[in-house]
C-alpha positions as MATLAB code, in Angstrom:
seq = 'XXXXXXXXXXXXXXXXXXXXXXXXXXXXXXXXXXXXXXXXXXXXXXXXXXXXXXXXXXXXXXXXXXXXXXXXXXXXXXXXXXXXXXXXXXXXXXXXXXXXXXXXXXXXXXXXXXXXXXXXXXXXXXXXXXXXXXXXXXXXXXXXXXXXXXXXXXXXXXXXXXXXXXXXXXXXXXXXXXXXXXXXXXXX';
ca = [
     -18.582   21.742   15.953;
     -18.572   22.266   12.134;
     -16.651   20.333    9.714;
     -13.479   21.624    8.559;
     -12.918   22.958    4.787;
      -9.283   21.254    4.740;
      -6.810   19.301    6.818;
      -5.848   21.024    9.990;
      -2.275   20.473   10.814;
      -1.666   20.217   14.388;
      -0.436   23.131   16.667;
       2.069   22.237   19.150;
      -0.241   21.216   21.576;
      -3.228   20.741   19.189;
      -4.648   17.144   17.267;
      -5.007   16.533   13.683;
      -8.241   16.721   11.590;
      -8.186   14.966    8.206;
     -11.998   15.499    6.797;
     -13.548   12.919    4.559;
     -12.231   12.678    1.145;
      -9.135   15.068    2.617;
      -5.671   14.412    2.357;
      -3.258   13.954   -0.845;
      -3.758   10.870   -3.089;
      -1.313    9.166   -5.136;
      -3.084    7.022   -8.055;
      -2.217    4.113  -10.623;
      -4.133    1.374  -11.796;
      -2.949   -1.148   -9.038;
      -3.677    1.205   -6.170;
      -4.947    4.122   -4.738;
      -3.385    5.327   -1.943;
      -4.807    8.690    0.038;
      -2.337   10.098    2.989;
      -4.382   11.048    6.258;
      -1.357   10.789    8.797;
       2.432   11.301    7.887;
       5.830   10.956    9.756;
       5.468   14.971   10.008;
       2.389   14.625   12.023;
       2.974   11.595   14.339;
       5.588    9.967   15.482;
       4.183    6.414   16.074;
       2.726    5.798   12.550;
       1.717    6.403    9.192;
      -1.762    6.228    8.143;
      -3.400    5.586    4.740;
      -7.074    4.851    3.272;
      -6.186    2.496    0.150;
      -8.324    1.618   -2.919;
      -7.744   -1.903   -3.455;
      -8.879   -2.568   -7.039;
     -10.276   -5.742   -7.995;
      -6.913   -8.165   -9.523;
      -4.713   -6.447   -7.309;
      -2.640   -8.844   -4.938;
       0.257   -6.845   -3.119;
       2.028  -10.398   -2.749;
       2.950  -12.058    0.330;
       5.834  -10.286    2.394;
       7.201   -9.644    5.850;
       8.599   -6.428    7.486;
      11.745   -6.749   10.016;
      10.724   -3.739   11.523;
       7.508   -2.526   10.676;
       4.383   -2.974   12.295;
       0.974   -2.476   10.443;
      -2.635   -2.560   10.873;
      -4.853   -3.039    8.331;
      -9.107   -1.853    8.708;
     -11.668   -3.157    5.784;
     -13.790   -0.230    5.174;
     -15.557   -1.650    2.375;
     -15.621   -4.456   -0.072;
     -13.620   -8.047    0.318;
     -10.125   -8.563    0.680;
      -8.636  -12.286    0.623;
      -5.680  -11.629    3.853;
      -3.384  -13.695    5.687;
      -0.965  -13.010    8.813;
       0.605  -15.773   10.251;
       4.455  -18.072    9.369;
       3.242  -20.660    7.219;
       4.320  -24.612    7.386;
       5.748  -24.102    4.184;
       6.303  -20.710    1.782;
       5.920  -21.905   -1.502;
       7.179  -18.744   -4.086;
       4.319  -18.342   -6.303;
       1.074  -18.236   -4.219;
      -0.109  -17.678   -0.709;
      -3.296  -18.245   -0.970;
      -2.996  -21.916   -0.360;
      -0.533  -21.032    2.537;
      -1.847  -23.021    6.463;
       0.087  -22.210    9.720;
       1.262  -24.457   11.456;
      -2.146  -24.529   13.984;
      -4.613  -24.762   10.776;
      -4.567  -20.994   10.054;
      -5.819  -20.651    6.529;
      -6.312  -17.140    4.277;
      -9.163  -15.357    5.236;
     -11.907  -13.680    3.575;
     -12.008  -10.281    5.167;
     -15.166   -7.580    5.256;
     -15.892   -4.313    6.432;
     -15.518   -4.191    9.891;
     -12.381   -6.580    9.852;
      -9.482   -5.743   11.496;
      -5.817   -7.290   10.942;
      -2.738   -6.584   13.159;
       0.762   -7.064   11.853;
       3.810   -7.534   13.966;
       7.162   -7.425   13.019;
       8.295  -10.814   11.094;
       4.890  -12.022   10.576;
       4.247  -12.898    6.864;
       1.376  -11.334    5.434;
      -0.807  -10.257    1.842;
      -4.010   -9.053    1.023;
      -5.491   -9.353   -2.347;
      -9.085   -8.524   -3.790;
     -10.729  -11.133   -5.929;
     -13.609  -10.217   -5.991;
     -14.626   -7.800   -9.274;
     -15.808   -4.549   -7.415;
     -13.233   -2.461   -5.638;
     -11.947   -2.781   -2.015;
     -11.650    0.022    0.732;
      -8.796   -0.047    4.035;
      -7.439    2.278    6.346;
      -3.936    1.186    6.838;
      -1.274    2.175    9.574;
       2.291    1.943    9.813;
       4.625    1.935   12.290;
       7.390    3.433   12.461;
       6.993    6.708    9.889;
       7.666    7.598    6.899;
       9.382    4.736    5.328;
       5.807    4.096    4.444;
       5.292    7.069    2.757;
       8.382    7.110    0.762;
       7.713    3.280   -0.020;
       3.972    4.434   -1.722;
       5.391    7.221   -3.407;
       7.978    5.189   -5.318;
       5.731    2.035   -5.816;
       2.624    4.184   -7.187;
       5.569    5.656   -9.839;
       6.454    2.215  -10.681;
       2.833    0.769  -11.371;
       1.799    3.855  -12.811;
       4.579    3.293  -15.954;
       3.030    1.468  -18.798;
       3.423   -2.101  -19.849;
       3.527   -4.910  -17.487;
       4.736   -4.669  -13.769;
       8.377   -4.122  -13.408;
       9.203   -6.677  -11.019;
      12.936   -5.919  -10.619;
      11.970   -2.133   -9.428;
       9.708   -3.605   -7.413;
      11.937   -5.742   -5.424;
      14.700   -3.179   -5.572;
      12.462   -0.475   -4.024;
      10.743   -2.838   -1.240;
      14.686   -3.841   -0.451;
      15.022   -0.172    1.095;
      11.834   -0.029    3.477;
      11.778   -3.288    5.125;
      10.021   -5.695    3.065;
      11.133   -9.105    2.039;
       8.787  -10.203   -0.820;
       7.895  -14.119   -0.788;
       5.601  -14.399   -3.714;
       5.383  -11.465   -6.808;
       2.779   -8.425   -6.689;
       0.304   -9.022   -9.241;
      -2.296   -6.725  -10.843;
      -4.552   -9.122  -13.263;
      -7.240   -6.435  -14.328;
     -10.505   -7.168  -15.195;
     -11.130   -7.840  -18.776;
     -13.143   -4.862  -19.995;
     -16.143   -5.388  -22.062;
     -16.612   -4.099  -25.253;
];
């Protein structure tokens, strides 16, 4: 079988084929985030591959709902999913469950599950970009979310925090410590 020159949707009985590189992107400097599965193709999740720039740290946060898996493709990701002994408001990266659970570094290969109410960030410290695939569950509250987020980061000047926690109010996500996006300084 030959590779296909665009996605395929699915027929009524048929799959879904989403080539490399395939799929529709939304970009800002925070994120990168490419669609390969949406609500209109499947009912159990969404699924994304995300560019995780280097700086970017989605914050720590917890869905009442939603339930998402997260795939390192390439590069290093600092992630966490567990309740913490205490949430302090301005850093997880410190955080420890209650067993000795500390952040982890992740890399390619890693693989982090998500249930509903578990805390959880990812961040990339490292200075060379990160790759995921990401899936949530249930569509497309997902979608929506990343369509209105990339808008917001994509606005110049610094991070509008208040849109921010307005928008992640509507799709299930209670933020316990701020998104940040410290770029890189750029040489001259």
């Amino acid at each position: 079988m030959t590779g296909h020159p665009h996605t395929t949707a699915p027929a009524a009985t048929g799959g879904l084929i989403v080539p490399p590189g395939e799929g529709r992107t939304l970009r800002a400097a925070a994120q990168h985030v490419t669609f390969k599965v949406t609500g209109a193709q499947s009912r159990l999740a969404s699924s994304f591959e995300v560019l995780v720039p280097p700086g970017f740290d989605v914050g720590a946060h917890v869905h009442a709902r939603s339930e998402e898996l997260f795939y390192v493709l390439e590069g290093e990701i600092d992630i966490f999913a567990f309740e913490p002994r205490v949430r302090t408001p301005h850093g997880w990266r410190g955080w420890q469950s209650p067993e000795g659970e500390r952040v982890t570094r992740a890399t390619p290969g890693t693989v982090i599950a998500v249930p509903p109410g578990c805390p959880h960030a990812f961040a990339n410290p490292t200075d060379v970009p990160a790759r995921m695939f990401f899936q949530s569950s249930p569509p497309p509250d997902h979608e929506r979310y990343f369509e209105e987020l990339l808008e917001i980061l994509s606005s110049d000047g610094p991070v509008d925090h208040d849109a921010i926690a307005a928008l992640r109010g509507r799709y299930d996500i209670e933020q316990l410590t701020p998104l940040r996006h410290d770029q890189p300084a750029r040489s001259e």
